[in-house]
ROTINU-618592 format. One record per residue (C-alpha): residue in one letter; x, y, z. Coordinates in pm, whole numbers, padded with zeros to 5 digits, always signed. Example, Ala and Ser with C-alpha at 12.3 -4.5 7.8 and 13.67 -1.06 7.14 Angstrom:
2
a+01230-00450+00780/s+01367-00106+00714/
END
This chain:
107
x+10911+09752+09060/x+11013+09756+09400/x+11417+09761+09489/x+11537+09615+09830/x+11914+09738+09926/x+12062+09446+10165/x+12296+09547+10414/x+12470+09429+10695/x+12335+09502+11026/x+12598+09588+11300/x+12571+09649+11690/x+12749+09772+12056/x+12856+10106+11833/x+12892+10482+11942/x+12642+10523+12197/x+12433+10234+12052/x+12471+09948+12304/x+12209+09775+12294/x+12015+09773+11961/x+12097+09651+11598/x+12117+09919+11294/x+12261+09903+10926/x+12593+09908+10857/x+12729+10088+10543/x+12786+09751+10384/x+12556+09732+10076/x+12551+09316+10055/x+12365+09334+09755/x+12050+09468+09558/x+11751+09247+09470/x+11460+09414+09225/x+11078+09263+09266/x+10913+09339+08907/x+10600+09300+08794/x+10584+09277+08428/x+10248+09023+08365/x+10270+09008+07967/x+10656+08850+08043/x+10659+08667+08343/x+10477+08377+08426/x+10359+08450+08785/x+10359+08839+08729/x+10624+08876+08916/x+11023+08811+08888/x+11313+08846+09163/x+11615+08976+09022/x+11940+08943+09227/x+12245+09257+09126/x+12528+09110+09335/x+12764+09439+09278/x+12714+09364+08908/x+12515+09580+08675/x+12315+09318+08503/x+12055+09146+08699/x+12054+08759+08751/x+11673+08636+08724/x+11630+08398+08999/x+11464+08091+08889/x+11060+08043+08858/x+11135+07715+09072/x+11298+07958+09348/x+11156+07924+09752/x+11101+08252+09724/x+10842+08273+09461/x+10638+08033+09694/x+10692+08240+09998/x+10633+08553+09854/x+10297+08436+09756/x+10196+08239+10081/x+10277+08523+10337/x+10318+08855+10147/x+10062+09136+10258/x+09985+09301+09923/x+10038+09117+09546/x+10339+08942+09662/x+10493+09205+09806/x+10642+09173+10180/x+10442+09567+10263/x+10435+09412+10622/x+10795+09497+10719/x+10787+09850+10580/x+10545+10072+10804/x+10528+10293+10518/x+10340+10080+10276/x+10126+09907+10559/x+09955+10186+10644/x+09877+10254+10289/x+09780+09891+10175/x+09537+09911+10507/x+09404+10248+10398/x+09379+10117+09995/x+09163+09796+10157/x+09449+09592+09971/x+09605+09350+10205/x+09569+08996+10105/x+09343+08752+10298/x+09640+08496+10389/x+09822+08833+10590/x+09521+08947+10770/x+09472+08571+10911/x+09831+08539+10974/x+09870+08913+11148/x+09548+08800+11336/x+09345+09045+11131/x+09448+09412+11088/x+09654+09594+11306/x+09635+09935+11324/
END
């Protein structure tokens, strides 16, 4: 399961002139699981708009297709959290479609 806290981005604050950074707006909370004996594709997207029960977004959803076509690891985006690159590159588990999209591995 992998959680994703959406926030607002705000800039031209305090000494930050220049650059972008989070605000303390949390816009919402969206859950990735991976549960392959009850989901379909392995994978759901759950949306938690400020409410405490999740909303399953539908198998039909864009994002289902996306997150296959151009996620780095098992349909997980990995490649905007430098974190989890760097340990998908040093597991050997970034997907095929990435590596010809990123132009191969970047270290």
């Amino acid at each position: 399961m992998l959680v994703l806290e959406v926030r607002g981005a705000e800039n031209k604050a305090s000494i930050n002139q220049h650059g972008s950074f989070q605000s303390g707006e949390v816009m919402g909370i969206e859950v990735h699981v991976k549960d392959e004996a009850t989901f379909p594709g392995k994978w759901a997207f759950f949306s938690f708009d400020n409410a405490k029960v999740g909303s399953l977004f539908p198998a039909g959803a864009a994002c289902y297709t996306c997150h296959q076509a151009h996620a780095a690891v098992d349909t997980t985006f990995v490649q905007f959290y430098p974190t989890l690159l760097s340990i998908a590159r040093v597991k050997g588990t970034l997907s095929a479609a990435y590596l010809k999209e990123s132009g191969g591995e970047k270290k």
